[in-house]
C-alpha positions as CSV (number, residue, x, y, z in Angstrom):
1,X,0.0,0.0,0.0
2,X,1.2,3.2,-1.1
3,X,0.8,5.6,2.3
4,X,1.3,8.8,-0.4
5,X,-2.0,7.9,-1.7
6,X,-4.1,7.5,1.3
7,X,-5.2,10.1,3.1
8,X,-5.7,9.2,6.8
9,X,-5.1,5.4,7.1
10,X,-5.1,4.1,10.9
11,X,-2.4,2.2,12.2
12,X,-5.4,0.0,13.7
13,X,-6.8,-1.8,16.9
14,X,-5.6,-3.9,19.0
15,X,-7.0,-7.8,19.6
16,X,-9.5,-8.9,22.3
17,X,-7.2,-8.4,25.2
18,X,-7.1,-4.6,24.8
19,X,-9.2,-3.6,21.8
20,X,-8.9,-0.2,22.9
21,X,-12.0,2.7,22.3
22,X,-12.1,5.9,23.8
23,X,-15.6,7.1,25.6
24,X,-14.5,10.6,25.8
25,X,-13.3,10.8,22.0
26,X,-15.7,8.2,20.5
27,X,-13.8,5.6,19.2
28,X,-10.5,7.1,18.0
29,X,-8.4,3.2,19.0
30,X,-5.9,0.9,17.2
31,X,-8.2,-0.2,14.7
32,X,-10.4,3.4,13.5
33,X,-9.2,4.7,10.1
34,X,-10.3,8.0,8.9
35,X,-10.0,7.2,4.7
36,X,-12.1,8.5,2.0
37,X,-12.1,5.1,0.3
38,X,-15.5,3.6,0.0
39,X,-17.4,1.3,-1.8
40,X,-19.3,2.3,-4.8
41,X,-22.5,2.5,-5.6
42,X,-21.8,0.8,-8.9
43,X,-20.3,-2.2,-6.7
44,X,-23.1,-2.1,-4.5
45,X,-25.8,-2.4,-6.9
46,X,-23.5,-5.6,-8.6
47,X,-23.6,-7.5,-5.0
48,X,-27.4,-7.1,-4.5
49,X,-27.7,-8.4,-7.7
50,X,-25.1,-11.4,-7.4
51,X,-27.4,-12.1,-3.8
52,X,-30.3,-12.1,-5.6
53,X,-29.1,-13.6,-8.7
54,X,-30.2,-17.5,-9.4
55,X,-27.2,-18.6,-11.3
56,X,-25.3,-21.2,-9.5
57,X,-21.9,-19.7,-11.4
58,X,-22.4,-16.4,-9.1
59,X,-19.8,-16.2,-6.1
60,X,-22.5,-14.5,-4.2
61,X,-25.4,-16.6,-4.8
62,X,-24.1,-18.7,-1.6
63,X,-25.4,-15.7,0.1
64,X,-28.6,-16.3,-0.7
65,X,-28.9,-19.0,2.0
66,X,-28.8,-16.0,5.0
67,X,-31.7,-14.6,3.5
68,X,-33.9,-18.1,3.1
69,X,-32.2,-18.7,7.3
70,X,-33.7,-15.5,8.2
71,X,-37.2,-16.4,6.3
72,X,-37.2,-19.9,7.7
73,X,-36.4,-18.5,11.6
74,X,-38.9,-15.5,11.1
75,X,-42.2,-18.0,10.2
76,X,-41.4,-20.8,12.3
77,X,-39.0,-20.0,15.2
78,X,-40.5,-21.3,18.4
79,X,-39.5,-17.7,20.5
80,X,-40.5,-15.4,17.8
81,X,-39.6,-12.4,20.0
82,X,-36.2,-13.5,20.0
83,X,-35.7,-13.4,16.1
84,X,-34.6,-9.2,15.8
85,X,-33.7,-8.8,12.4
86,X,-31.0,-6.3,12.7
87,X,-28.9,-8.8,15.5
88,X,-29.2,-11.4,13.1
89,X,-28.2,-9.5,10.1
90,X,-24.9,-8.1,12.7
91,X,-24.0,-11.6,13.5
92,X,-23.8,-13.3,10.6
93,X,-21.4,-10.3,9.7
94,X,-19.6,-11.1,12.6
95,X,-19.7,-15.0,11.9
96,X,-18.1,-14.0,8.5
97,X,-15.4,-11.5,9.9
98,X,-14.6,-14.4,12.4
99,X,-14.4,-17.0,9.9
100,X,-10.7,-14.7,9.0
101,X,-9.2,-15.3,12.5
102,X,-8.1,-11.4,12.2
103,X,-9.2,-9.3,15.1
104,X,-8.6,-6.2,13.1
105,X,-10.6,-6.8,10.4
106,X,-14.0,-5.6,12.0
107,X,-17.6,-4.2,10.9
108,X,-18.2,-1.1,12.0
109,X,-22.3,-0.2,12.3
110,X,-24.1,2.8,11.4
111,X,-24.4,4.4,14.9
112,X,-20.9,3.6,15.8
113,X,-19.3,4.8,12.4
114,X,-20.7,8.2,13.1
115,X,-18.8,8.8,16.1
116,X,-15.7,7.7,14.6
117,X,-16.2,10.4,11.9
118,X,-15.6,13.2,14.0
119,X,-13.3,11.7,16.7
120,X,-10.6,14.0,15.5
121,X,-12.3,17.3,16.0
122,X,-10.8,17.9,19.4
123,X,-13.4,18.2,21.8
124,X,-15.9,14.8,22.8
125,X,-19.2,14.1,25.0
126,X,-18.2,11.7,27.8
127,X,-16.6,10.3,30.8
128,X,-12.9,10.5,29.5
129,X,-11.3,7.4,29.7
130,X,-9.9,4.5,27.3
131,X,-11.6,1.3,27.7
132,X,-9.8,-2.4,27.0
133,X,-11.5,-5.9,26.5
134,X,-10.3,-8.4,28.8
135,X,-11.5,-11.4,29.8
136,X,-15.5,-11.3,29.7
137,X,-15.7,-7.5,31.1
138,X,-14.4,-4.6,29.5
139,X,-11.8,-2.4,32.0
140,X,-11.1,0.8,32.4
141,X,-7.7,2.3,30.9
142,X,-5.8,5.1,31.0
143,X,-8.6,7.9,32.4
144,X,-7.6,11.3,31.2
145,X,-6.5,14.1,33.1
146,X,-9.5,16.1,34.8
147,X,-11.9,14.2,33.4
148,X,-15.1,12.9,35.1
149,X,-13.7,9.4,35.2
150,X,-10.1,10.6,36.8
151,X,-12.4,12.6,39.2
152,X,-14.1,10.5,40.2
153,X,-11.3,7.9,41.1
154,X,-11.3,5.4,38.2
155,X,-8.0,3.6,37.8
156,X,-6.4,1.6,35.3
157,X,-7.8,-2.2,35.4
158,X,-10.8,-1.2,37.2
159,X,-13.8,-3.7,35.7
160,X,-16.8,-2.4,34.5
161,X,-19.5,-4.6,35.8
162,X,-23.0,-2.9,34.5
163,X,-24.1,0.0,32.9
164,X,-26.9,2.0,34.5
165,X,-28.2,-1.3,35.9
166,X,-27.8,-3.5,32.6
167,X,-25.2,-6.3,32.9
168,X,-22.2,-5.5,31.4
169,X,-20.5,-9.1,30.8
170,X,-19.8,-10.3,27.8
171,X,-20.0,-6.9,26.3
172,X,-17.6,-5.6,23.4
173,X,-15.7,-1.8,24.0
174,X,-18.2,-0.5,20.9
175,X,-21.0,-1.6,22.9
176,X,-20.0,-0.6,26.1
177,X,-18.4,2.8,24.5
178,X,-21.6,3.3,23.0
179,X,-23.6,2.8,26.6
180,X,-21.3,5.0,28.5
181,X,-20.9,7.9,26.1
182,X,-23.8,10.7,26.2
183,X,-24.4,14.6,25.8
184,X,-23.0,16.9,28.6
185,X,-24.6,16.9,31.9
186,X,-26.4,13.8,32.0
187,X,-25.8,10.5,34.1
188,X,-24.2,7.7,33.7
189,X,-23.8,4.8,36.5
190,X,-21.0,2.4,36.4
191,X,-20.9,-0.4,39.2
192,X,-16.8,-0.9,38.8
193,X,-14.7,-3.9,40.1
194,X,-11.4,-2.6,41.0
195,X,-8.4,-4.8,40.5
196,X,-7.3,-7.5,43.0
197,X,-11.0,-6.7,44.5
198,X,-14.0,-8.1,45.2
199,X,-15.8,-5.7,46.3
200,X,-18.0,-3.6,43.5
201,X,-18.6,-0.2,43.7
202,X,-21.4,1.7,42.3
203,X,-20.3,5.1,40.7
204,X,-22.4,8.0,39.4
205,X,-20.5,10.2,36.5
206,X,-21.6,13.2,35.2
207,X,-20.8,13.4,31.3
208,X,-18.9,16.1,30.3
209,X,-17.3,18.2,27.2
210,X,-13.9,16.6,27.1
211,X,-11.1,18.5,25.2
212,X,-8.6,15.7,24.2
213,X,-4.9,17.0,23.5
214,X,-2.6,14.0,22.6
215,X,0.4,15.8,24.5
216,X,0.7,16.3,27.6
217,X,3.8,17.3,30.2
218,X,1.8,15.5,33.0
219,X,2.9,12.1,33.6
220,X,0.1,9.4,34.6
221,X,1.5,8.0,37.8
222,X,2.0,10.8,40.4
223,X,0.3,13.5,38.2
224,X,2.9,15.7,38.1
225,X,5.3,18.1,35.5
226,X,8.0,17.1,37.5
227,X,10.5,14.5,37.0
228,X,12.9,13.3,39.8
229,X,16.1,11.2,39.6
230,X,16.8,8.2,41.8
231,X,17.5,11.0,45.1
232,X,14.5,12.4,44.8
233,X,15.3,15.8,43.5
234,X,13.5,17.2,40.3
235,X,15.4,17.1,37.5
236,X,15.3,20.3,35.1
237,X,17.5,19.4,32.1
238,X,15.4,16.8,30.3
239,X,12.6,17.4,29.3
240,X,9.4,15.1,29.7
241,X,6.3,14.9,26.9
242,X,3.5,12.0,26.7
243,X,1.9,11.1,23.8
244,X,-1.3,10.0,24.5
245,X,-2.5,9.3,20.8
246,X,-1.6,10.1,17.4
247,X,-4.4,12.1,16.1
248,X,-4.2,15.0,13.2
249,X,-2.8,17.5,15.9
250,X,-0.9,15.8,17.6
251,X,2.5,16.8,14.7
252,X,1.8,20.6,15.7
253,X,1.3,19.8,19.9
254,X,4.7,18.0,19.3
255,X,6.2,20.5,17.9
256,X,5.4,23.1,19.8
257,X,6.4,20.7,22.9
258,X,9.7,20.4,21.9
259,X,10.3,23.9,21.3
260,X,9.0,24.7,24.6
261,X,11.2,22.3,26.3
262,X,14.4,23.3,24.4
263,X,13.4,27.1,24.9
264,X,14.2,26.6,28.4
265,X,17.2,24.9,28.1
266,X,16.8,21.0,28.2
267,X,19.6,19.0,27.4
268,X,17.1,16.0,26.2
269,X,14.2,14.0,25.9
270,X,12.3,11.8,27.3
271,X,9.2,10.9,25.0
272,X,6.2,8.5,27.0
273,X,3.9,6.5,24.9
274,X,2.6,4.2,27.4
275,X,-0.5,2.8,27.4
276,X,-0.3,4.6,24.0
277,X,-3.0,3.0,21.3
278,X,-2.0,4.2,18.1
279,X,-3.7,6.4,15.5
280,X,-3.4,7.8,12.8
281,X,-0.5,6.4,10.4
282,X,0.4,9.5,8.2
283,X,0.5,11.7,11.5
284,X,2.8,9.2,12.9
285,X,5.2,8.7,10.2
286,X,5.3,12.7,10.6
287,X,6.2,12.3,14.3
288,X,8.7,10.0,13.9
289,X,10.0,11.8,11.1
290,X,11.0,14.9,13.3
291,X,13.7,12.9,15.3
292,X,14.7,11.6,12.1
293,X,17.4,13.2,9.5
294,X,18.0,9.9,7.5
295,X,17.3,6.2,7.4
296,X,14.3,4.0,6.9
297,X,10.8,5.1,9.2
298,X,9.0,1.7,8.0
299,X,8.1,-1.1,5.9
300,X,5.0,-1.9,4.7
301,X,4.2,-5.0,2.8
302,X,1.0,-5.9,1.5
303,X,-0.9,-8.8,0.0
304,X,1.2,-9.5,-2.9
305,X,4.0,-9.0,-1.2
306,X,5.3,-5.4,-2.0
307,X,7.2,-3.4,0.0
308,X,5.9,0.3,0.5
309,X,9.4,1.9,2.2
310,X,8.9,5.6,4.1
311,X,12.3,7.0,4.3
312,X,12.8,10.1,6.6
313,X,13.4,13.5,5.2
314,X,16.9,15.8,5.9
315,X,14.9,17.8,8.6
316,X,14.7,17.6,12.1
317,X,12.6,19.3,14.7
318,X,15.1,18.1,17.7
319,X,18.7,16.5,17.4
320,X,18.9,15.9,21.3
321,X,19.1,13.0,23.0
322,X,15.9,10.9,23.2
323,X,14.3,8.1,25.6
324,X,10.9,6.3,24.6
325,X,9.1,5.3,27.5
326,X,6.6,2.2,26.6
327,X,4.8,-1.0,28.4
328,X,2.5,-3.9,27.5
329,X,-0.5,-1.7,25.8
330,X,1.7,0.7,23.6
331,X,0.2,-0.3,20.5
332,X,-0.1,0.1,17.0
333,X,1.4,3.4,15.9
334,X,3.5,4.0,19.7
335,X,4.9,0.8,18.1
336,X,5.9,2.0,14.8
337,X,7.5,5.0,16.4
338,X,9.3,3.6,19.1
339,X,10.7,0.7,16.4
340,X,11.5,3.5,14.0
341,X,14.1,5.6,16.0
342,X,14.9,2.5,18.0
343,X,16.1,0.3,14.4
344,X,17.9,4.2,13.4
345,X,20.1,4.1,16.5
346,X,18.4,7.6,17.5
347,X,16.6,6.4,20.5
348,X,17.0,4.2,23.4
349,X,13.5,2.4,24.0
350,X,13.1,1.8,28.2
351,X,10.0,-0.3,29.6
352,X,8.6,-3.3,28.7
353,X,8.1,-5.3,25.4
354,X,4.8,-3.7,23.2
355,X,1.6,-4.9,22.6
356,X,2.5,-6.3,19.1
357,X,-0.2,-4.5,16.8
358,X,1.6,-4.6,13.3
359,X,-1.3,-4.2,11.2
360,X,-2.0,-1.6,8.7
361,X,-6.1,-1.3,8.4
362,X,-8.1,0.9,5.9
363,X,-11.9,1.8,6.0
364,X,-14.5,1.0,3.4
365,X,-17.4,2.9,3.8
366,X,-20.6,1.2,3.5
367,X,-23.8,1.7,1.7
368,X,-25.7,1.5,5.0
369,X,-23.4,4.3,6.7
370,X,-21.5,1.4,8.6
371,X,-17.8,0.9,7.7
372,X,-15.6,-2.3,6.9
373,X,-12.4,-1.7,8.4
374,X,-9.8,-4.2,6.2
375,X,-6.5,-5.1,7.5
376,X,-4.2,-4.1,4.2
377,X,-0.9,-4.4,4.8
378,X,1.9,-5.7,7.8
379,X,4.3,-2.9,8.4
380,X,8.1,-4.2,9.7
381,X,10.7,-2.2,11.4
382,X,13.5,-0.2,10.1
383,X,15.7,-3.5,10.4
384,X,12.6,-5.8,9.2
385,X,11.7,-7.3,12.6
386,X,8.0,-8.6,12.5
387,X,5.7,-6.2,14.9
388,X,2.8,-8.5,14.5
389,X,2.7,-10.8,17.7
390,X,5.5,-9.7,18.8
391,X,6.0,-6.5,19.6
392,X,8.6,-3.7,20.3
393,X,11.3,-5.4,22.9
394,X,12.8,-2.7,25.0
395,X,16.8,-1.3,25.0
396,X,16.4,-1.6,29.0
397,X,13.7,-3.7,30.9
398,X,11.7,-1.8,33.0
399,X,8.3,-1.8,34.8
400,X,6.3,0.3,37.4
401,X,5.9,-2.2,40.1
402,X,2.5,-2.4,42.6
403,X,4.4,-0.1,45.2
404,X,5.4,2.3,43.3
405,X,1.5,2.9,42.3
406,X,1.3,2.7,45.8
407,X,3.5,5.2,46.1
408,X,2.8,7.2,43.1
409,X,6.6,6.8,42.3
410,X,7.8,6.0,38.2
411,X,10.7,4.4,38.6
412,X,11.0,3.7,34.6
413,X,11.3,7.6,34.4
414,X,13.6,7.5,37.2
415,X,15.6,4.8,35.4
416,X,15.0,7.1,31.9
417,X,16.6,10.2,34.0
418,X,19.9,7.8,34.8
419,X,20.5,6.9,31.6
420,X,20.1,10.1,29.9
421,X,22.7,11.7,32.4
422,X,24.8,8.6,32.3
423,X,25.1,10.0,28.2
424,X,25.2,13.8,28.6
C-alpha cells in the first residue's frame, strides 16, 4: 500500500485483550481509520444483484442461504420475539469477519461509524477514559486528566460490571463505549470492580465536554510536571512529553512541545507513549519523522507482497538525546515509532516489550453508513523485525511495580533520568 495515496489510514486496533476505544473521544483506537475510500454505488448495486441472482456460477449466490435462514427463523421459530432482524443480520457479519481469524478486520455499524467520523475534532461528550476488553468484562484504561472518570477515582484495570443497571458481561468496548458515552450533563452509573478486588462499587459520572490534546507534560502516575532522579530531587535538564494518541494535531502539539522544552534549556528528551494505542499512520510517520534526518521510518508490505518503504526527510525538529518510554499496551502506531528511531540508532527504547499491533487497516465505507475496516498491509521495522505478535522489545527492561502505584513513584522515568545523564 502506497501511504502517499491515502489520506488518513489508521495504524489499527488492538485484539480482544485490549481492543482499545475511547468514551471521551468516540472511538479514535488501534483499529479506527479516517479514509475517504469507499465502496461504490456501482459495486453495491453488482452485489445485491449477485445475492439475488439465481445462477449457480455467481460467487455471491451462496449468500442467498442468510436470507432463506432468516425467512425460515422469522415463520417458524419457536421464540418469535427472539428473532430481531438487525442482531441477526450483525451476527452473521460477525460470523463471517470471524471466519478470517483477524481481530482487526471488523464491521463497524451505522451508529458507531458516526462517532468515529468526527473523533478528531478535538473536543468529545463523555466520561474520559480509554476502555480495554479483557477477559468477559471490559476495563477501564488510561482515564484522562481532569476528566469525570479521573475525578471521580477510576483507575487503570478497574472492571466495569453494569451500565446503569444493565449487565455488562460479555460486552464488546463498541457496545459498552456506546452505553457510556452521552451529551454533557447527564448520568451515567457504572458499578466498577477494582483490580485484586472483590468488592464492587457503584459510581455516578456526570458526562462532560472533554477536550482531548494527545500531548501532555503530566505524567500518569504521580500527576505531576516534574521528573525526579533516583535521590528524589526534580530534574530540570530533560525534558518530559506523553503522547497520549496520534491524532491529526498531535504533529503541531509535538512540535510546539519540543520547542517549549528546548526554549528553556533541556539537554534532552524523554518521549512516553505508554498505554499509548496508536492512531493515525500518516500523523505518525510525521512524528517520527521529526527525530529523524536519514534512514528508513517503516516497511509496509501488502498482500502480494510489496514493500511500500517511508524514508525520513533531511529535517529535524530536535537533534537531542531521546528516551521512549513504553509497556504492555503501547500499541499500533506508539509501536511503529518507538521501532523507527529505535532500528535508526536515535533512540533508546526503556520499559517493557509492546503490545504487538503490526497491522495496517483501511476503511471502506458502506452503503448502510456502517464501515468495513480491512486489514491491508503488515508494516516491519526499520531493520525488518516482524511487529505483528511480537511487539517492540525494550533497549532496557523496565516496569512500574504495585508499590510504586502505591507510592505514586515512576521508577521507569527514574531509570530514563539515569540513563540520559549517564550519556550527557
Amino acid at each position: 500500500m502506497n501511504n502517499k495515496t491515502i489520506n488518513n489510514i489508521l495504524i489499527a486496533l488492538i485484539s480482544t485483550l485490549i481492543g482499545i476505544l475511547l468514551i471521551s473521544i468516540g472511538f479514535i483506537s488501534h483499529m479506527l481509520l479516517v479514509d475517504d475510500s469507499e465502496i461504490t454505488q456501482k459495486e453495491i448495486d453488482k452485489i445485491h444483484e449477485s445475492i439475488t441472482n439465481n445462477s449457480s456460477s455467481n460467487d455471491f449466490n451462496d449468500f442467498k442461504v442468510i436470507g432463506e435462514i432468516y425467512d425460515v427463523l422469522k415463520d417458524n421459530y419457536v421464540e418469535p420475539e427472539r428473532i430481531d432482524k438487525q442482531q441477526l443480520f450483525n451476527a452473521s457479519i460477525l460470523g463471517i469477519l470471524r471466519s478470517l481469524d483477524d481481530v482487526h478486520t471488523n464491521y463497524i455499524d451505522p451508529e458507531s461509524f458516526s462517532f468515529a467520523q468526527s473523533d478528531l475534532q478535538g473536543t468529545f461528550q463523555g466520561i474520559g477514559s480509554t476502555i480495554s476488553l479483557k477477559g468477559e468484562y471490559v476495563i477501564i484504561v488510561n482515564p484522562f486528566d481532569g476528566s469525570p472518570a479521573e475525578k471521580a477515582g477510576l483507575k487503570n484495570g478497574d472492571k466495569i460490571i453494569s451500565v446503569d443497571g444493565e449487565d455488562a458481561k460479555g460486552w464488546s468496548t463498541e457496545k459498552a463505549a456506546l452505553r457510556i458515552r452521552g451529551p454533557q450533563g447527564t448520568k451515567v452509573t457504572l458499578e466498577i470492580q477494582s483490580a485484586n478486588s472483590e468488592e464492587i462499587k457503584s459510581i455516578v459520572l456526570i458526562r462532560d465536554n472533554i477536550d482531548v490534546p494527545s500531548i501532555t507534560y503530566v505524567n500518569s502516575l504521580d500527576r505531576s510536571e516534574n521528573i525526579y532522579d533516583k535521590d528524589g530531587n526534580i530534574v530540570n535538564d530533560i525534558g518530559y512529553i506523553r503522547i497520549k494518541s496520534f491524532t491529526e494535531n498531535t504533529p503541531d502539539e509535538l512540535k510546539v512541545a519540543l520547542k517549549k522544552k528546548e526554549s528553556v534549556g533541556v539537554k534532552a528528551f524523554i518521549i512516553d507513549v505508554r498505554s499509548n494505542p496508536g492512531g493515525l499512520l500518516n500523523e505518525t510517520l510525521q512524528i517520527a519523522d521529526m527525530f529523524l534526518n536519514e534512514g528508513i521510518i517503516t516497511i509496509q508490505v501488502d498482500r502480494n507482497k510489496n514493500e511500500d518503504i517511508t524514508k525520513a526527510s533531511s529535517k529535524t525538529v530536535t537533534d537531542l538525546p531521546i528516551v521512549i518510554l513504553q509497556d504492555s499496551l503501547s500499541a499500533s502506531g506508539s509501536e511503529l515509532f518507538a521501532a523507527a528511531l529505535q532500528g535508526n540508532n536515535r533512540a533508546i527504547v526503556i520499559g517493557e516489550t509492546s503490545f504487538g499491533k503490526g497491522t495496517v487497516n483501511t476503511v471502506k465505507k458502506l452503503s448502510n453508513g456502517g464501515a468495513l475496516y480491512v486489514s491491508t498491509a503488515r508494516y516491519l521495522s526499520p531493520t525488518r523485525q516482524i511487529i505483528e505478535k511480537l511487539g517492540v522489545k525494550p533497549d532496557i527492561e523496565a516496569k512500574v511495580s504495585e508499590d510504586d502505584i502505591t507510592n505514586r513513584k515512576d521508577t521507569v522515568i527514574i531509570k530514563a533520568v539515569e540513563y540520559l545523564k549517564s550519556i550527557l
